[in-house]
N, C-alpha and C positions, 0 to 999 in steps of 0.2 A: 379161474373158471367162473362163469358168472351161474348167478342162481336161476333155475328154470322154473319154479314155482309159486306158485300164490304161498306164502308162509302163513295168515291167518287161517285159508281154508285149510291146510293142512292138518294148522294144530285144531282147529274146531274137530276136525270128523279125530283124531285121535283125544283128543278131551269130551266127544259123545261116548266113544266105545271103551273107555280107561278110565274107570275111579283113581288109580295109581296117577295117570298124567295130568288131572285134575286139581293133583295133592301134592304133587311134588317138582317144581324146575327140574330136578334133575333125570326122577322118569320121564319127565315131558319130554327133555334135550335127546335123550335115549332112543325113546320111542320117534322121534323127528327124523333122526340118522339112519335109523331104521327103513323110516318108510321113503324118505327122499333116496338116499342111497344104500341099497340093502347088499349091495357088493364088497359094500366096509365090514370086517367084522368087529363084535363090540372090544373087543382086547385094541382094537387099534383108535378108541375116543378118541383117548386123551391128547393123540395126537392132530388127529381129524380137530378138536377145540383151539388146539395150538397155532393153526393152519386150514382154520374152516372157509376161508377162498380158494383155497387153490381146488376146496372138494366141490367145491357150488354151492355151499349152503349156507344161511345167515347162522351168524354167534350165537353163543347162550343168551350173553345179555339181550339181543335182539329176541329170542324167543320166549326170555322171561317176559319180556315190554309188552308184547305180544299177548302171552296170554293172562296179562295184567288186564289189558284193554279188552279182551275179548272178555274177560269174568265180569266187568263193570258196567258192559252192555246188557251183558246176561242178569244180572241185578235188575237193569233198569227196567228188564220187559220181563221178568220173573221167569227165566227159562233156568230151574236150577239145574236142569241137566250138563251145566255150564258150568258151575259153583262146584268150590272145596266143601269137604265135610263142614270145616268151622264156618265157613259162606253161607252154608244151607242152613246149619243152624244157626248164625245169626238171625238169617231171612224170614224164616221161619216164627222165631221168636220175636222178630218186630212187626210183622202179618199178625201174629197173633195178638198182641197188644193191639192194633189199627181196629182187629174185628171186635176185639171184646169194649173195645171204647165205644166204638160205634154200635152195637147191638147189645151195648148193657140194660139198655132200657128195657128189652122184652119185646116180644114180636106183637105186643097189643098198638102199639102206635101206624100199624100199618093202614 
């Protein structure tokens, strides 16, 4: 069976509305099977993984790759709504060094 769906847009709107799929490949994979085929139930994954063509859906590995590249865009343009906890707080803490370098001076030089 082949896959009928955009797989990035997919996992984006479930890595907006899911701290969990954000965090985890495996919520993510979860939550993917879910929403592409919600007629599977979850007791029957592991074989839907074993056999993820014949259901029309791409691999895990394809949806880890996935939202690899989806988080490293989201980096790039600082949407951490995109970003894991540890993402965010990296991000975070190197924004914050950028500012304090930059505005160490004092707001007199303006």
């Amino acid at each position: 069976m082949k896959t009928t769906h955009n797989l990035e847009e997919v996992l984006m709107d479930l890595m907006y509305n899911s701290e969990w799929a954000r965090n985890s490949d495996y919520a993510l994979y979860a939550d993917y099977i879910a929403s592409v085929r919600p007629d599977i139930k979850s007791s029957d994954y592991y074989e839907v993984m074993r056999h993820h063509k014949d259901y029309g859906i791409y691999s895990f590995k394809a949806v880890e790759r996935a939202r690899r590249a989806i988080q490293a865009e989201a980096r790039k343009v600082g949407d951490l709504s995109l970003l894991s906890d540890k993402q965010v707080q990296k991000w975070r803490k190197t924004n914050e060094q950028e500012y304090r370098t930059k505005y160490s001076k004092g707001c007199d030089e303006e």
